[in-house]
C-alpha positions in Angstrom: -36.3 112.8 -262.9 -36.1 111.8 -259.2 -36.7 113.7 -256.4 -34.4 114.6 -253.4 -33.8 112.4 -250.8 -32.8 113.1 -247.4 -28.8 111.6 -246.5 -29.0 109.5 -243.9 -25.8 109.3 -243.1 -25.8 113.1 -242.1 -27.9 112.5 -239.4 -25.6 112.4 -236.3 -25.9 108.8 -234.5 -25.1 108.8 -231.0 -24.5 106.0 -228.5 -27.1 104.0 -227.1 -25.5 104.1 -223.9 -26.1 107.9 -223.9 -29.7 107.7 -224.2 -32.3 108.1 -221.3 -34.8 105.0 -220.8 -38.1 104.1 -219.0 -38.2 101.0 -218.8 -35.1 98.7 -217.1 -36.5 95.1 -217.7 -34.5 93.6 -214.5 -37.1 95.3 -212.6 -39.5 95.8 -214.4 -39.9 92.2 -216.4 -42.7 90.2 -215.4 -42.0 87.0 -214.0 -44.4 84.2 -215.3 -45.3 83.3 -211.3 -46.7 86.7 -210.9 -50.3 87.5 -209.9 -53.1 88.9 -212.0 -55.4 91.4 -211.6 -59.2 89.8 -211.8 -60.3 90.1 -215.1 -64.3 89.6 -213.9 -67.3 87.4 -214.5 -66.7 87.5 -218.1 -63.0 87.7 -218.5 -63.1 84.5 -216.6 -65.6 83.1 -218.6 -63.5 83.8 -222.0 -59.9 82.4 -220.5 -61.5 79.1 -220.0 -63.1 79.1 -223.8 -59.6 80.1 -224.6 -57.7 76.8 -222.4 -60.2 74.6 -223.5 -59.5 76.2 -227.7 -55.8 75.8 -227.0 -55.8 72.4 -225.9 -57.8 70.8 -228.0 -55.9 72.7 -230.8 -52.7 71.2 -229.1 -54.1 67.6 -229.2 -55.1 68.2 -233.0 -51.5 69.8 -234.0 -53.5 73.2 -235.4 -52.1 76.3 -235.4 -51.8 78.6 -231.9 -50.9 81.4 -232.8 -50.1 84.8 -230.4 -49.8 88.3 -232.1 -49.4 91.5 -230.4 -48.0 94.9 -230.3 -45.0 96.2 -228.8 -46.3 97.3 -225.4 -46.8 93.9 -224.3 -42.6 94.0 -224.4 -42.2 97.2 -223.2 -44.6 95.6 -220.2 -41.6 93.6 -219.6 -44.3 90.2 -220.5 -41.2 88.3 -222.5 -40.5 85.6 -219.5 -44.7 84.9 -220.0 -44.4 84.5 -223.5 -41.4 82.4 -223.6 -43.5 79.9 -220.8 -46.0 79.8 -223.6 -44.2 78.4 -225.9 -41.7 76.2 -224.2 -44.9 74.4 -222.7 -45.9 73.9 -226.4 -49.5 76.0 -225.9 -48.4 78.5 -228.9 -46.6 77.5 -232.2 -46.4 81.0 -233.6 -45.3 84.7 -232.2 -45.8 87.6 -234.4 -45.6 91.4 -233.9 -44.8 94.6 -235.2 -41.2 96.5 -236.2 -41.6 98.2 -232.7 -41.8 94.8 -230.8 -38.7 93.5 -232.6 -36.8 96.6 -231.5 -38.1 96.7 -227.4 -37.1 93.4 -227.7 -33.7 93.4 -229.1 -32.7 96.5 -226.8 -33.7 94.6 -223.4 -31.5 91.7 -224.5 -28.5 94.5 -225.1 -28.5 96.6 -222.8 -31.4 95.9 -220.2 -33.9 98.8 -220.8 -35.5 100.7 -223.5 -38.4 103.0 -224.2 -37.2 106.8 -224.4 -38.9 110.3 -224.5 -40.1 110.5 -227.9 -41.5 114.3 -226.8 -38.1 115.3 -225.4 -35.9 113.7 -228.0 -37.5 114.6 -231.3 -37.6 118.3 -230.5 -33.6 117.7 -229.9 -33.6 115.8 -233.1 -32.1 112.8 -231.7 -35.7 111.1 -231.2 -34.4 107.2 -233.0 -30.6 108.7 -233.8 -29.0 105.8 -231.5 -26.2 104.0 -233.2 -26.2 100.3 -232.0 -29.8 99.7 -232.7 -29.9 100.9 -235.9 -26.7 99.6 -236.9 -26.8 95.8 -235.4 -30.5 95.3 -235.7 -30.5 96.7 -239.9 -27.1 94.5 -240.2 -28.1 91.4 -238.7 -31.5 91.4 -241.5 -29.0 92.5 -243.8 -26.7 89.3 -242.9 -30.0 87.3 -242.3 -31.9 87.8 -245.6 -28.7 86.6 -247.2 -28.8 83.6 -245.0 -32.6 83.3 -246.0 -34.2 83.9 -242.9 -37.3 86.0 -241.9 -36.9 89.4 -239.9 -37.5 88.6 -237.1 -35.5 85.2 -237.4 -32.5 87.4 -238.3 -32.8 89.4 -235.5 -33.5 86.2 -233.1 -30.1 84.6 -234.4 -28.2 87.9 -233.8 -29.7 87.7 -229.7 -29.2 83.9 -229.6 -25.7 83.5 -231.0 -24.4 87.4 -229.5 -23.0 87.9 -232.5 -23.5 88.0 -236.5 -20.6 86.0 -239.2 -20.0 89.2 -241.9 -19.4 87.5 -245.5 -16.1 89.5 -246.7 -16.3 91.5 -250.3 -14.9 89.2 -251.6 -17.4 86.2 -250.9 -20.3 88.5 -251.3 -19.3 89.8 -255.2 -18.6 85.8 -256.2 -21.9 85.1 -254.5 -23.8 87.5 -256.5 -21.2 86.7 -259.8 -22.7 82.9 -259.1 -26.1 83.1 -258.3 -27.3 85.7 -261.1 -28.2 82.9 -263.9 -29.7 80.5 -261.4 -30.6 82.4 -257.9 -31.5 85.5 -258.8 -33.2 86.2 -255.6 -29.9 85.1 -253.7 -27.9 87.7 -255.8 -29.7 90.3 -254.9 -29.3 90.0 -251.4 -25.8 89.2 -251.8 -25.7 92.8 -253.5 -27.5 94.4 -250.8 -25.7 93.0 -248.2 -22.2 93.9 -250.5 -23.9 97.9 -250.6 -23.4 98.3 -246.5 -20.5 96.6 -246.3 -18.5 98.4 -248.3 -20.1 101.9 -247.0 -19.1 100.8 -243.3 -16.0 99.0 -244.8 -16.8 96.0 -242.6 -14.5 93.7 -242.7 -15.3 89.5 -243.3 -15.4 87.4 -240.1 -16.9 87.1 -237.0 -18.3 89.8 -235.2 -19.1 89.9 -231.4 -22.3 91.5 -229.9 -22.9 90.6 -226.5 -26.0 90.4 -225.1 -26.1 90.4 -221.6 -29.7 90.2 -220.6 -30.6 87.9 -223.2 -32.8 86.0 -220.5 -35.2 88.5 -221.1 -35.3 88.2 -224.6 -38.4 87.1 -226.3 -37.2 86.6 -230.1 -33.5 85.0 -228.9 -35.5 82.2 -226.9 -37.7 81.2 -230.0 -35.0 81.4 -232.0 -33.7 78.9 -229.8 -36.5 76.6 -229.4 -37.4 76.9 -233.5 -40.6 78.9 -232.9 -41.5 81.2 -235.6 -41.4 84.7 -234.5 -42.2 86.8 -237.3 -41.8 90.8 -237.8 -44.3 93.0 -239.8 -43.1 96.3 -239.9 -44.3 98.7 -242.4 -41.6 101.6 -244.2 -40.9 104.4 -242.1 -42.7 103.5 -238.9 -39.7 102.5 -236.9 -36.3 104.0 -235.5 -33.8 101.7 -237.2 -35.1 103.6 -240.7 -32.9 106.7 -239.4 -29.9 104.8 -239.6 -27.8 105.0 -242.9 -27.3 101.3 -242.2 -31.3 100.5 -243.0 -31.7 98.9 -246.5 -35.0 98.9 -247.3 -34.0 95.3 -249.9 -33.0 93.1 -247.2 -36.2 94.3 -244.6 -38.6 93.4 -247.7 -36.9 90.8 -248.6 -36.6 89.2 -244.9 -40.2 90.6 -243.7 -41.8 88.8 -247.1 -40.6 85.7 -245.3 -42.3 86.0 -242.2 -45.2 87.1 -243.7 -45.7 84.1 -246.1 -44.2 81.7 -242.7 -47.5 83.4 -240.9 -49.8 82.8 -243.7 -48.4 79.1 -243.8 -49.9 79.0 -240.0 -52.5 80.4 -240.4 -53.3 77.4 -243.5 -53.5 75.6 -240.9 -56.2 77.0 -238.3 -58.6 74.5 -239.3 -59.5 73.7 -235.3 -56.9 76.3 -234.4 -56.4 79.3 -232.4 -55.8 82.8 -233.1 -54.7 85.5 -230.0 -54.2 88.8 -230.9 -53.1 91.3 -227.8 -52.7 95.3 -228.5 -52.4 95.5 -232.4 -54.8 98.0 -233.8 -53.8 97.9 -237.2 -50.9 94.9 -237.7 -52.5 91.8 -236.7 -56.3 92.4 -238.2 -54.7 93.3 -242.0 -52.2 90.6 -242.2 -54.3 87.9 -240.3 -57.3 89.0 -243.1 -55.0 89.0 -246.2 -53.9 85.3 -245.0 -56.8 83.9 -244.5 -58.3 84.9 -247.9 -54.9 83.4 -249.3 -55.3 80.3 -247.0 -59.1 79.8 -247.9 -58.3 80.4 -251.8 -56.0 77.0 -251.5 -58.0 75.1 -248.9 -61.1 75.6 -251.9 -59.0 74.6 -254.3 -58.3 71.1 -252.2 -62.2 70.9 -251.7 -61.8 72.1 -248.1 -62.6 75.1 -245.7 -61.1 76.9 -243.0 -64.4 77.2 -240.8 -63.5 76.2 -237.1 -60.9 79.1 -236.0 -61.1 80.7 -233.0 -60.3 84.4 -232.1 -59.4 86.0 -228.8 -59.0 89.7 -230.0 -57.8 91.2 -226.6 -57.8 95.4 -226.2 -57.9 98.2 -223.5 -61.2 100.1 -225.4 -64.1 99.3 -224.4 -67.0 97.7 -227.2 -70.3 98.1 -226.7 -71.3 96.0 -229.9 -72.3 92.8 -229.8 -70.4 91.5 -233.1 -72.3 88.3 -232.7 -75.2 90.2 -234.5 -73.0 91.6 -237.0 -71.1 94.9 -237.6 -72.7 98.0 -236.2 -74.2 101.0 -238.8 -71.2 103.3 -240.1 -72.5 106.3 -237.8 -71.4 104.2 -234.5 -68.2 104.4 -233.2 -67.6 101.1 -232.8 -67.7 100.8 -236.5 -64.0 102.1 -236.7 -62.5 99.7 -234.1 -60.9 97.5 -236.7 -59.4 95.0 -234.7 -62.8 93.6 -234.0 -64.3 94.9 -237.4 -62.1 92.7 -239.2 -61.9 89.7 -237.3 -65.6 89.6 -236.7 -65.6 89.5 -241.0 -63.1 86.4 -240.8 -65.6 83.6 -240.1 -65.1 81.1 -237.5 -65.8 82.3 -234.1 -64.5 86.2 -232.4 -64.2 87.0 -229.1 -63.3 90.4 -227.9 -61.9 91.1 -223.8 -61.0 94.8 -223.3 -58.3 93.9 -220.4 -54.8 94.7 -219.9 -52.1 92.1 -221.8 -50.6 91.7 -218.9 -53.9 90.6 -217.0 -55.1 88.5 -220.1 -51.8 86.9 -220.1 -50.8 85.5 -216.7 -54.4 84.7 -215.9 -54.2 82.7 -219.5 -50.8 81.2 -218.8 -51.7 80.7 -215.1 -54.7 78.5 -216.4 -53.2 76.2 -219.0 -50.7 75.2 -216.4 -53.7 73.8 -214.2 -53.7 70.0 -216.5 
């Protein structure tokens, strides 16, 4: 017999206009001209490895690719980024459910980041209508469209607006597809499930974005770089919205994580820059490689000449050239550089702050 479930669509959603922010990204982006703090002898030292990695990566067509957590967009570091890759120096953006939703809110309404103490002890911590409601619908929209999360959400900034299949369409899609897209039916069902609770009618439907310049996942959308979300069940505020379906983000965050694992196939040569994510980018980067390595053997090859620049505020005192440390030190349990010192090629590990590591990155490259 099932167990209870909580109804969402008790939970009181109020405007996003209504809610107090941090963060306004017109003041508080960071423009890509901006200085950088000195990052020291060493820093230095490990931004030219990383230049000289990127462009001969460039010059071979391997993989760059640039994971990180969300407060590198709640730094307001989307115009550095986007330089990144409309110069060509990264072919890949990935980050968390978090990032995807800073992001989306800056191009909407210009700021983000509320009082997560303040809010959940009101019970509205997450309960704000337009983010759960557009960013859940455009995934829903987009995983029928066969796009990848963040790709869904990208379109949604890019185009200001999402095209919302009527009933109609959606029940002869599934009708259709069942015998010979299975995968395609499904969607259209779970698509079909919120638009009948929020009786949405077919057509066209308008979502400005007004600061869309400061957009990270809009501008690759745009210039057709991957940008891929990795969220995990329950760890982000659009889940509090009855319009989540839990279908289309599987179904859509599958996607990015096999378009990820196709780029990382190809790091023989490559890059791999990961900026602020604990957890995220060392278990999906492993779990691709393995997958990666598994069909390079298979082709009598071997991913062997990666390079990692894992990039953190804690300190390690470990040299991870010599290894991992015993289980009884600390450093032990820092798994973004436990992991990626177990992934072969070389590691390299800065503890500086992303937006430091960035600009003085970005700021370098530029120097041809």
């Amino acid at each position: 017999m099932p167990f209870d479930q909580l109804d969402r669509f008790k939970v009181l959603c109020k405007p996003l206009g209504e809610r107090h922010n941090k963060v306004h990204i017109e003041s508080d982006h960071v423009p890509a001209t901006a200085a950088a703090k000195p990052l020291g002898e060493r820093g230095d030292a490990l931004i030219e490895e990383t230049v000289a990695k990127l462009r001969k990566a460039r010059d071979l067509g391997a993989s760059r690719m640039l994971t990180f957590g969300a407060h590198s967009i709640k730094n307001g570091l989307a115009p550095v980024f986007t330089q990144l890759i409309e110069r060509g120096w990264i072919t890949h953006l990935a980050t968390n459910g978090a990032g995807i939703i800073h992001d989306w809110e800056f191009a909407y309404q210009g700021h983000s980041s509320e009082d997560v103490r303040a809010n959940v002890t009101r019970g509205e911590f997450g309960t704000w209508d337009e983010t759960g409601f557009y960013i859940n619908l455009a995934i829903l929209v987009g995983a029928y469209h066969g796009l990848g999360y963040g790709e869904s959400v990208g379109a949604l900034v890019e185009n200001e607006g999402l095209e919302i299949p009527s009933e109609a369409a959606l029940l002869e899609a599934v009708h259709a597809s069942i015998e010979t897209d299975a995968d395609r039916a499904a969607a259209a069902a779970d698509l079909l499930t919120q638009v009948r609770a929020f009786e949405l009618k077919g057509g066209w439907m308008a979502v400005p974005h007004p600061y869309k310049q400061y957009g990270l996942q809009g501008a690759a959308y745009r210039l057709g770089v991957p940008y891929t979300g990795h969220p995990m069940i329950g760890h982000d505020i659009i889940y509090v919205h009855p319009m989540n379906h839990c279908g289309a983000i599987g179904r859509a965050s599958q996607r990015d994580f096999l378009y990820f694992a196709k780029n990382v196939s190809n790091l023989e040569n490559g890059v791999y820059i990961s900026i602020g994510s604990a957890v995220m980018s060392p278990m999906i980067f492993e779990k691709s490689l393995s997958m990666s390595q598994n069909i390079a053997i298979q082709q009598g090859k071997h991913i062997d000449n990666h390079y990692m620049m894992i990039v953190d505020l804690a300190e390690s005192h470990w040299d991870w050239s010599k290894g991992e440390p015993p289980v009884d030190n600390p450093d032990y349990y820092l798994r973004y550089n436990k992991t990626f010192a177990r992934m072969g090629g070389t590691m390299r590990y800065l503890s500086a702050d992303n937006r430091d590591f960035l600009l003085t990155l970005l700021h370098r490259l530029e120097k041809e």
